[in-house]
C-alpha positions in Angstrom: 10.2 15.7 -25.5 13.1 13.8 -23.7 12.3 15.2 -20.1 8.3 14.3 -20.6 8.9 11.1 -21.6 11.5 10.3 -18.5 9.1 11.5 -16.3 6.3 9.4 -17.3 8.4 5.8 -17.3 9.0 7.6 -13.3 5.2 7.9 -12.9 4.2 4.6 -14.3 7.0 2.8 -12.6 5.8 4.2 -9.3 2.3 3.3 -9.9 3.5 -0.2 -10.6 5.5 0.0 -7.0 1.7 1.2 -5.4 -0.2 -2.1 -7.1 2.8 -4.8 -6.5 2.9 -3.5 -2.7 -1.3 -2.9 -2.4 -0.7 -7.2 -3.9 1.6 -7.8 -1.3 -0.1 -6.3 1.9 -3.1 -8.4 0.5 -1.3 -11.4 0.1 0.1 -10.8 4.1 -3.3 -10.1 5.4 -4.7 -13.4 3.3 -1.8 -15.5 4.4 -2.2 -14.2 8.0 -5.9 -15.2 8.5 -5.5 -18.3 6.5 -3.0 -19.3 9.2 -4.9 -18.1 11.6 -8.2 -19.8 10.7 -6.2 -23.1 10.0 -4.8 -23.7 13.4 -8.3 -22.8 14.3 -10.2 -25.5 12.6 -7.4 -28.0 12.5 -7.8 -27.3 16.7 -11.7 -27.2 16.7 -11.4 -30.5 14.9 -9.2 -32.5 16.4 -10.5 -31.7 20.0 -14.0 -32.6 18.1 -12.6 -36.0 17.5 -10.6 -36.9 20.7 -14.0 -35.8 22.3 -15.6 -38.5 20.2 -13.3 -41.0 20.9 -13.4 -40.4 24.5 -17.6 -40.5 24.3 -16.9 -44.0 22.5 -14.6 -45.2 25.6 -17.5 -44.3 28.2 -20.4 -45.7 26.1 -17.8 -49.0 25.8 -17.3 -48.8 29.4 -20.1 -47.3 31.4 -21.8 -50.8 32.1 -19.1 -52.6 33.2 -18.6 -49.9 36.3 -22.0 -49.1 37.2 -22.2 -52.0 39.5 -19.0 -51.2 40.9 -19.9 -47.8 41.4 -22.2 -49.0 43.4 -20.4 -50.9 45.9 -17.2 -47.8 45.7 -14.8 -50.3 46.9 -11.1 -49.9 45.9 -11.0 -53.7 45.4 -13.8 -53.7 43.0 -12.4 -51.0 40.4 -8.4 -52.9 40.4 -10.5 -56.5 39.5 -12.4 -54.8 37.1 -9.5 -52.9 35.7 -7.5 -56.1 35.2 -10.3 -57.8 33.6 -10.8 -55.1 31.5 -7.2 -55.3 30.5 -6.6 -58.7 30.0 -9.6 -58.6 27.7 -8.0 -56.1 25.3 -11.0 -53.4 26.1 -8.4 -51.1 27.4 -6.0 -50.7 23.9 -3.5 -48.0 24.3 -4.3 -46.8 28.1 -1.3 -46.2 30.1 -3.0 -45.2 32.7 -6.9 -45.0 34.8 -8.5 -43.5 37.4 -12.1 -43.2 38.8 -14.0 -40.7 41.1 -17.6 -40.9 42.7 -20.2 -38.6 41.7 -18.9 -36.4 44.8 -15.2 -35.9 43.3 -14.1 -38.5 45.5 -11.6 -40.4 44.4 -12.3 -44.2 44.5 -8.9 -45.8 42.1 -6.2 -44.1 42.5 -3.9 -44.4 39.2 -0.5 -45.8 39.5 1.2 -42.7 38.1 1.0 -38.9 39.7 0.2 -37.7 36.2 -3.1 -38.4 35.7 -4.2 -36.5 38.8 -1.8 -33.4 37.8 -4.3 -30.2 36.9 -7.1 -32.6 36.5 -9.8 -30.5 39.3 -11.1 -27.8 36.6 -11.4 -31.2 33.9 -13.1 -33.5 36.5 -15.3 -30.6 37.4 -16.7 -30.2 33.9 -17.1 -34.3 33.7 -18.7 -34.1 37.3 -21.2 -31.6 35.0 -21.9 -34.5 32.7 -19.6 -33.2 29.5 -16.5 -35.1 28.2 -13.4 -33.5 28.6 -9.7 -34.2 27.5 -6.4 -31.9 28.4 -3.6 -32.5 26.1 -0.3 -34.3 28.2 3.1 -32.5 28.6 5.1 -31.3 25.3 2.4 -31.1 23.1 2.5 -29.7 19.9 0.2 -28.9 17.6 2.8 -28.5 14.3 0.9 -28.6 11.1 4.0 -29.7 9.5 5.3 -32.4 11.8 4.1 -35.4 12.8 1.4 -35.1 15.2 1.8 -37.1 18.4 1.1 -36.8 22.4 -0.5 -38.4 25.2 -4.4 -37.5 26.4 -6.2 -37.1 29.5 -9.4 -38.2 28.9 -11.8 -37.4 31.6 -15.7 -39.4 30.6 -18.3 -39.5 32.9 -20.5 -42.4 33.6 -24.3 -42.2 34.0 -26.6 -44.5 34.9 -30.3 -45.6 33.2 -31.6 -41.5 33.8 -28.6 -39.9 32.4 -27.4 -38.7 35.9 -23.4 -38.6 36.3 -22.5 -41.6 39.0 -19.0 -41.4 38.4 -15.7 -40.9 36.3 -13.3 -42.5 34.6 -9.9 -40.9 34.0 -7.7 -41.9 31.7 -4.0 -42.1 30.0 -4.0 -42.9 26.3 -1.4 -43.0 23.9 -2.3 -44.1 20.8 -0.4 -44.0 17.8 -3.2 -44.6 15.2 -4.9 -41.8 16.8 -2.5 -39.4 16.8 -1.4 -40.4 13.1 -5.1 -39.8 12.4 -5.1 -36.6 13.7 -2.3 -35.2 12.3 -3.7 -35.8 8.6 -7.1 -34.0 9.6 -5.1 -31.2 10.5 -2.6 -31.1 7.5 -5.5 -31.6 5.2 -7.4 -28.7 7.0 -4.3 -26.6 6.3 -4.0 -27.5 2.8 -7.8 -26.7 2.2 -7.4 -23.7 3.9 -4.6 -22.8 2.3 -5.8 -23.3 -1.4 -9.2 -21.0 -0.6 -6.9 -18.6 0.6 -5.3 -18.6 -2.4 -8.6 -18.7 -4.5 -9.9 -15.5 -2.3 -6.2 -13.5 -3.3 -6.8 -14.1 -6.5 -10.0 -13.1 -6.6 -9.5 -10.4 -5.0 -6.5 -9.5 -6.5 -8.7 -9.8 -10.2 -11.1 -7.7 -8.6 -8.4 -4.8 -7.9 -6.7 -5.4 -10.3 -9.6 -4.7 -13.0 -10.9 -1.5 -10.8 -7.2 -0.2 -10.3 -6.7 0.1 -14.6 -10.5 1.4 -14.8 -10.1 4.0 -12.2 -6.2 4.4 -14.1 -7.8 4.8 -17.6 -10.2 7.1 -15.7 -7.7 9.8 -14.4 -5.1 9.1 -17.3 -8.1 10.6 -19.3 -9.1 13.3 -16.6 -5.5 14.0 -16.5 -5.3 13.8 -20.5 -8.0 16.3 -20.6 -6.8 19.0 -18.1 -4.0 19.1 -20.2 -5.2 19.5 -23.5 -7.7 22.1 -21.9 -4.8 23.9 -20.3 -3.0 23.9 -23.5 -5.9 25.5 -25.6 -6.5 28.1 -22.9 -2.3 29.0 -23.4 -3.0 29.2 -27.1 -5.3 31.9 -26.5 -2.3 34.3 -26.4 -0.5 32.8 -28.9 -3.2 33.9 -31.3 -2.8 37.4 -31.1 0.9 37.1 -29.9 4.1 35.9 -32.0 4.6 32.8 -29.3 3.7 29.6 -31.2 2.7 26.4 -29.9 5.9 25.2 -30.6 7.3 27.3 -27.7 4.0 26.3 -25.3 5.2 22.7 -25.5 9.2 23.3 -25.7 9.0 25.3 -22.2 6.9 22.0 -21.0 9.8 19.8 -21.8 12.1 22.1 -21.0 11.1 23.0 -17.3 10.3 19.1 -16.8 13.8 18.4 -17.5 15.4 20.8 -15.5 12.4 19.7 -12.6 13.6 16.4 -12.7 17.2 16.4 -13.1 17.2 19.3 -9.7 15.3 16.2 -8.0 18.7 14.8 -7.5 20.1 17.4 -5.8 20.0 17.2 -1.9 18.5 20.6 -1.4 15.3 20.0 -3.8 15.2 16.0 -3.2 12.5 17.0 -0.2 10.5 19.9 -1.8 10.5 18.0 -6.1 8.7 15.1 -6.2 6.8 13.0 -9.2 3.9 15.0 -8.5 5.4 18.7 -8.7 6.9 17.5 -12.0 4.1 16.2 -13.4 1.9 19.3 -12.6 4.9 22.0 -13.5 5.1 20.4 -16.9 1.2 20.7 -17.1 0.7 24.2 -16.3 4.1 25.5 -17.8 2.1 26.7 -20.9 -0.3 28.9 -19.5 2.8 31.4 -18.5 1.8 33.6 -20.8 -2.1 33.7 -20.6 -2.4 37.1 -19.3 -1.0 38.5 -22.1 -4.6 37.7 -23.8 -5.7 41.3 -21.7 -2.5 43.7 -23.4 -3.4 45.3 -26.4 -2.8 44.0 -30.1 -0.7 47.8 -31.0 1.8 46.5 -28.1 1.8 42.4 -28.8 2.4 42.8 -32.2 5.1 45.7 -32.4 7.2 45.1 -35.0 10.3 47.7 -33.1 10.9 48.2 -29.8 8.4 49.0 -27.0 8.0 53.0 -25.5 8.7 52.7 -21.8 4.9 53.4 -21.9 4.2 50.6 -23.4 7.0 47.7 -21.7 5.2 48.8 -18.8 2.0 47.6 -20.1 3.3 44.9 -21.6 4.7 43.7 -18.0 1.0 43.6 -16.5 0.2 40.3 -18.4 2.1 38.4 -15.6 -0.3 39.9 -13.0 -3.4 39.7 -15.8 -2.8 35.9 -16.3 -2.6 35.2 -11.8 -5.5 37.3 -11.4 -7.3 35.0 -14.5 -6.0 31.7 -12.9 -7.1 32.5 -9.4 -10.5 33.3 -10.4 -10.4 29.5 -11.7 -9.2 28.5 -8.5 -11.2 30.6 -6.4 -14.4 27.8 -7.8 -12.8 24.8 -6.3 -12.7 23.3 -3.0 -9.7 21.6 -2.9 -6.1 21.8 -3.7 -5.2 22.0 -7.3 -2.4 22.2 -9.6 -3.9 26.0 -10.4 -2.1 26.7 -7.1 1.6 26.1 -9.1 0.1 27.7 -12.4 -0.6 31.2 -10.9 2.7 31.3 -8.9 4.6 30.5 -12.4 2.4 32.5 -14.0 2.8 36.0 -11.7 6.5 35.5 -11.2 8.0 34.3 -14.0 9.8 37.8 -15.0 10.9 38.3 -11.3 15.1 38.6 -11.4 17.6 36.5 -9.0 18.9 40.0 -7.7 15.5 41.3 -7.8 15.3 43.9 -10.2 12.1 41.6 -11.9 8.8 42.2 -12.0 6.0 42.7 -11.2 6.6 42.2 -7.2 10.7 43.0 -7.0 11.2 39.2 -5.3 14.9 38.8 -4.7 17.2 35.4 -4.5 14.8 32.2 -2.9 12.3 34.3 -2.5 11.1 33.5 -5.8 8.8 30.7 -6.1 10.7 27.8 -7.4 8.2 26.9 -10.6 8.7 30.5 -11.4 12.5 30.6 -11.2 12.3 27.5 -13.8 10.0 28.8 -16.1 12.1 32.0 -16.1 15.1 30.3 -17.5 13.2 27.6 -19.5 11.5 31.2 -21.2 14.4 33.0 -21.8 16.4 30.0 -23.6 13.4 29.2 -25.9 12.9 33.0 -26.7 16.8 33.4 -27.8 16.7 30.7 -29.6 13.4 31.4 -31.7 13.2 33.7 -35.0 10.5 37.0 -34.0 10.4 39.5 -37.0 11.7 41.9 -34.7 15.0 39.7 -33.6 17.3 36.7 -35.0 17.3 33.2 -33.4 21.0 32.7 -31.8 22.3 29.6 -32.0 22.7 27.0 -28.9 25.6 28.0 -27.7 25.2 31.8 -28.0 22.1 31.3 -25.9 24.1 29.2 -23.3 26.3 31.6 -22.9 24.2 34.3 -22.4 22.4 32.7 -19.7 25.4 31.4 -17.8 26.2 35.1 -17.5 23.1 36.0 -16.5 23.7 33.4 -13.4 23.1 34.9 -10.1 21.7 38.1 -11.5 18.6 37.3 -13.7 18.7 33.2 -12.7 19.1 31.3 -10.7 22.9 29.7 -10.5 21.7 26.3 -9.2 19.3 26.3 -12.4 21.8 27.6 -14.8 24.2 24.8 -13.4 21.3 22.0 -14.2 20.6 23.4 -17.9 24.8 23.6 -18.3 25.3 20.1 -17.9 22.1 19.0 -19.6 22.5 21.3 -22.4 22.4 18.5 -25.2 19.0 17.8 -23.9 18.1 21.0 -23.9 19.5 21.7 -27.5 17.6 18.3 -28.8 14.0 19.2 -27.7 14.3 22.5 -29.4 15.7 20.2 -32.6 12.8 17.8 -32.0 9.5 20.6 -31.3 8.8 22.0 -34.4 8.5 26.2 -34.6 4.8 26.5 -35.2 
């Protein structure tokens, strides 16, 4: 059974193709979202924390300007600024700036960049909410080093909570920064390992449910055939045919299947489906011949033109019994490829076959293999009304029957695989 077995290494090494790229389009989608939902957090928590620290600086600070604010003079806020500085409450500020409880501006800072794009963030400190906007050239690289200056914007309230002022400022801290960038490698990394633990998971998951649901239709599948087999049997019991020949044509057609798969005019219409379903039904060929009569199956001599015509009715018998089968189902099944092999498996290249005349391409394609498949195992078996010919007798036979009762491009396939073809007669046994 050399073309069988081929043919399922093909099948199972597609369906290992379907699970390693079903793993990989998991593994993107996990990846992707683990990403994502990093720079989220590592984002949500660092802006969390420079919020924080910038509550810290107006809770440190907030009493030491109120009574300036309430003067507003210029004068008031330098003093206080330098005091502030020479008493080391000011670490890492580059830069500061205040504004009145109107927006005015009442310090002016001593570099343009701490007013740049700051009227949305002083609104929403006007509103009494810390805010912060990253400086220029920030980055916010999980992998590199995390560093870059903030504008902190922190308002200041007075005893009842109400906004009197606020404080801009420039910081660039180091420590900070440093700080910050660990938080958001470590979120990464935690991220990253429960992504991992949810692809596995879910990859288990699959992974058990993809071999059940396997097992599943490998049985199904099992089944059908074994079923389609003891329905082709039928006709074997009243007929000559063995079950030798029922699983010989099998190997037979899926070799010649698969090997006209390679050719360019096939490659589109043969795939590992039509093989798999032409080796299935290939049995039931000669089902209808369960309806001829036992005086006409079992005829030792030759048939009376009476009864050849007859006897050439079991094609149509076994359609008609297959589509009745088929008529029951609402969906697409491999009966569809059964009664087309079935009907037209005596039809003739040059059309002088039976039972619909079908010339050339006209002829289905499963039919056209089954014809040849047929014909070799039927020369090469012993009936008590005939002598088995050998191998290459049979060959030879056929090759001359190319273009006439076959189908060249067939009879070129079965030529130049002939050692196979020779070796699953060898291997079936007779009966």
């Amino acid at each position: 059974m050399i073309g069988i077995h081929q043919d399922r290494g093909k099948i199972k090494d597609r369906e290992s193709n379907v699970l390693l790229q079903f793993s990989l389009f998991m593994l993107a989608i996990v990846l992707l979202v683990s990403g994502f939902l990093a720079i989220a957090l590592s984002s949500f928590v660092q802006g969390h924390v420079i919020r924080m620290h910038a509550v810290f600086y107006g809770e440190g600070l907030a009493p030491s300007f109120r009574s300036a604010m309430a003067r507003s003079e210029e004068v008031d806020f330098q003093r206080l600024r330098n005091e502030l500085e020479a008493a080391g409450r000011l670490p890492h500020i580059k830069d500061l700036a205040i504004w009145s409880s109107s927006g005015d501006v009442l310090l002016k800072g001593s570099t343009a960049t701490l007013g740049r794009d700051s009227k949305d963030a002083l609104a929403i400190a006007l509103g009494g909410a810390v805010h912060f906007v990253y400086g220029p050239g920030v980055g916010l690289s999980l992998l590199n080093r995390f560093h870059v200056d903030l504008f902190l914007y922190v308002p200041i309230k007075d005893a009842n909570a109400r906004v009197v002022g606020v404080i801009g400022l420039l910081e660039s801290d180091e420590g900070l920064s440093e700080d910050l960038g660990k938080a958001a490698r470590a979120i990464a990394l935690y991220v990253a390992l429960a992504g991992i633990v949810i692809y596995l998971t879910l990859f288990i998951l699959y992974f058990r449910s993809y071999r059940k649901q396997k097992m599943t239709n490998e049985r199904l599948r099992q089944s059908q055939d074994s079923i389609i087999f003891a329905m082709s049997s039928l006709s074997s019991l009243r007929d000559q045919e063995t079950g030798g020949h029922l699983l010989r044509c099998s190997a037979y057609v899926n070799l010649l299947a698969s090997r006209l798969r390679n050719e360019k005019a096939f490659r589109s219409y043969i795939d590992h489906e039509y093989i798999r379903t032409i080796t299935s039904v290939a049995p039931l060929h000669d089902i209808g011949k369960v309806g001829i009569a036992d005086a006409i199956l079992r005829k030792p001599g030759k048939l009376t033109d009476e009864e050849y015509e007859a006897m050439k009715e079991h094609s149509v018998l076994g359609a008609d019994i297959l589509r009745a089968a088929r008529s029951r189902l609402p969906f697409h099944s491999q009966l569809e490829l059964a009664i087309e092999l079935t009907r037209h498996h005596h039809e003739r290249w040059d059309g002088k076959g039976y039972p619909d005349g079908l010339v050339g391409e006209a002829i289905p394609l499963s039919a056209r293999l089954m014809a040849l498949a047929d014909v070799y195992d039927a020369l090469r078996s012993e009936r008590y009304y005939k002598k088995a010919m050998s191998h290459d007798e049979a060959i030879k036979l056929i090759v001359d029957g190319a273009g006439k009762q076959f189908d060249p491009n067939i009879v070129a396939v079965l030529t130049a695989n002939q050692e196979s073809f020779s070796a699953i007669f060898e291997d079936v046994p007779q009966d």
